[in-house]
Steps between C-alpha positions, in 0.01 A plus 500: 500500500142404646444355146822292518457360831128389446673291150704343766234410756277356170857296335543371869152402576469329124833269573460389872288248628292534783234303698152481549198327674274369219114488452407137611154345442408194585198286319357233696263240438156356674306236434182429756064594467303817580179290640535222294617597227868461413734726375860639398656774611785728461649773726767802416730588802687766506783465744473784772186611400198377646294553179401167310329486181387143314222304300301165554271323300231236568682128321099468300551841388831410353802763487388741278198608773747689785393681737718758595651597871673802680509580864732476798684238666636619912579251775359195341134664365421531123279729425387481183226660252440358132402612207323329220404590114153568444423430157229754488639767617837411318723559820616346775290572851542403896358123507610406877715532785711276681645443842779286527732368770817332452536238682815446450712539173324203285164508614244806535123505570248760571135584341366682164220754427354731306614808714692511823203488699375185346865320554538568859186276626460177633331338203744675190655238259831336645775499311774277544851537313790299476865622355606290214850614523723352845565875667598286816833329369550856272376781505766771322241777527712551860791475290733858478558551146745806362558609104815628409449750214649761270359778352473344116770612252597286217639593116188591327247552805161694402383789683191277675750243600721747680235528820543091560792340693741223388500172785881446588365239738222363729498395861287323665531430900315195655590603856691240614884667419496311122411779248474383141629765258415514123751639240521512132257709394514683167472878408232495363293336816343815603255574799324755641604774783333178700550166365233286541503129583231256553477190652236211404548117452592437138579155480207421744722354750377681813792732517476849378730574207654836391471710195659882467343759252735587227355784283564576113421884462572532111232221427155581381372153620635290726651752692541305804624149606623264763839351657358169679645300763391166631573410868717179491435311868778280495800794419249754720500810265330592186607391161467726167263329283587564081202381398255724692719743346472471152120453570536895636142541648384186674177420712479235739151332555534324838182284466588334219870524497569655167660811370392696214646742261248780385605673154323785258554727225254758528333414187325184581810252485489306835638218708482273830834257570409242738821353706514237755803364734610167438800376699583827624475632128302736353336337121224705249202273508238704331473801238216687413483793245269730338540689192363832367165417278491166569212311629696192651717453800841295392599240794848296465565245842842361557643210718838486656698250310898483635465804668389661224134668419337374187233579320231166492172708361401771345121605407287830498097597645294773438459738763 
């Protein structure tokens, strides 16, 4: 009888939907100088948490040199320690300390050191921040935002798919009584116990845009991917985007306003898509590719002709 009724309770909880609070994280970016120096930077926000993780780098250095950040941010105050790689030691170390201030939600300023001691007096390096994204005409990290899921059950499921849930839909709340609700997901859009959603600019508009994790557990590689959404201003909600779809695993550069595509094989095999918007469009503007046991990097560039990408050039350097 016991053995029955738990069935039951398992059949019941598989076929009924039921909501949740997702994981939301929010990326934001800073442009500004330690001393004189400028920089970009990049903060992870965790909403509800006062935890806050990021990187920065110095704009001579160039991108690949970032320093990395964790620490806390309460009431307005970052505090913040970094870490950076020390080439002899082969691992990354403590490099500095920040305190921060927000001075309000699109510009923050405070000092740097090389411990906490050497940040909090008079004569520390200033630093001076300011958001690239508009947080004061939106900011939906205040936004509510509820998942409607399923325990996942579909013809054909594996065992390691059978711990993810199935979206039936996805609400977000903007507090001001007009809720947008998102439908017409498929089975096979599964998600964690908690879904996670981010928020970062990725049209480099100034408004954060949305993407939801959708995971693949019976895939070796590429296991993972992304359901984007841009904010449209004029209709006041966000907009699924198919292109940042089929590109699966995006990364947004704020700086310079581009979006790459990382790919690899494992053996040697590997790749860097460049995108750019044009007219509210996303077009491929660059590929760049290495191959297993060869000495040259293979380039191809490409122009947008009638809305269309096309390939203009193609050449190869040595490493």
């Amino acid at each position: 009888m016991q053995k029955l009724l738990f069935t039951c309770v398992i059949f019941l909880f598989a076929k009924f939907s039921f909501a949740q609070e997702p994981k939301v994280t929010s990326i934001i970016n800073f442009t500004g100088t330690i001393g004189t120096y400028p920089v970009e930077m990049q903060f992870r926000l965790i909403q509800k948490k006062d935890s806050i993780d990021g990187e920065y780098y110095y704009v001579k250095s160039g991108r690949d040199s970032k320093i990395y950040l964790n620490g806390t941010f309460k009431n307005g105050n970052l505090l913040l320690q970094e870490r950076s790689y020390d080439s002899k030691k082969k691992k990354f170390l403590s490099s500095g300390y920040f305190k921060i201030t927000a001075i309000n939600k699109t510009t923050i300023s405070g000092s740097w050191g090389k411990n906490k001691m050497e940040a909090s007096i008079p004569n520390a390096l200033k630093v001076k921040l300011v958001c690239r994204e508009n947080l004061n005409a939106l900011n939906p990290f205040k936004f509510k935002y509820s998942i409607t899921k399923k325990k996942a059950n579909y013809e054909d499921m594996s065992k390691a798919a059978s711990s993810y849930y199935s979206i039936t839909s996805f609400t977000i709340d903007n507090n001001r009584n007009n809720p947008q609700k998102i439908i017409g997901f498929k089975e096979l859009d599964l998600v964690d116990e908690k879904a996670d959603v981010e928020l970062e600019d990725m049209n480099f508009d100034g408004y954060l845009d949305l993407k939801l994790m959708i995971n693949y557990p019976d895939m070796s590689k590429g296991d993972y991917s992304y359901i984007y959404y841009i904010y449209d201003l004029k209709q006041a909600k966000f907009v699924r985007n198919f292109v940042l779809d089929d590109i699966g695993v995006a990364f947004f550069d704020a700086p310079t306003k581009t979006v790459f595509k990382y790919d690899a094989d494992g053996s040697g095999n590997e790749g860097t898509k460049t995108y750019k918007w044009q007219n509210g469009r996303l077009y491929l503007i660059k590929e760049q590719r290495v191959y297993q046991d060869d000495i040259f990097v293979h380039y191809k560039e490409y122009k947008v002709f009638n809305g269309k990408s096309v390939e203009v050039k193609s050449y190869k350097k040595k490493e």
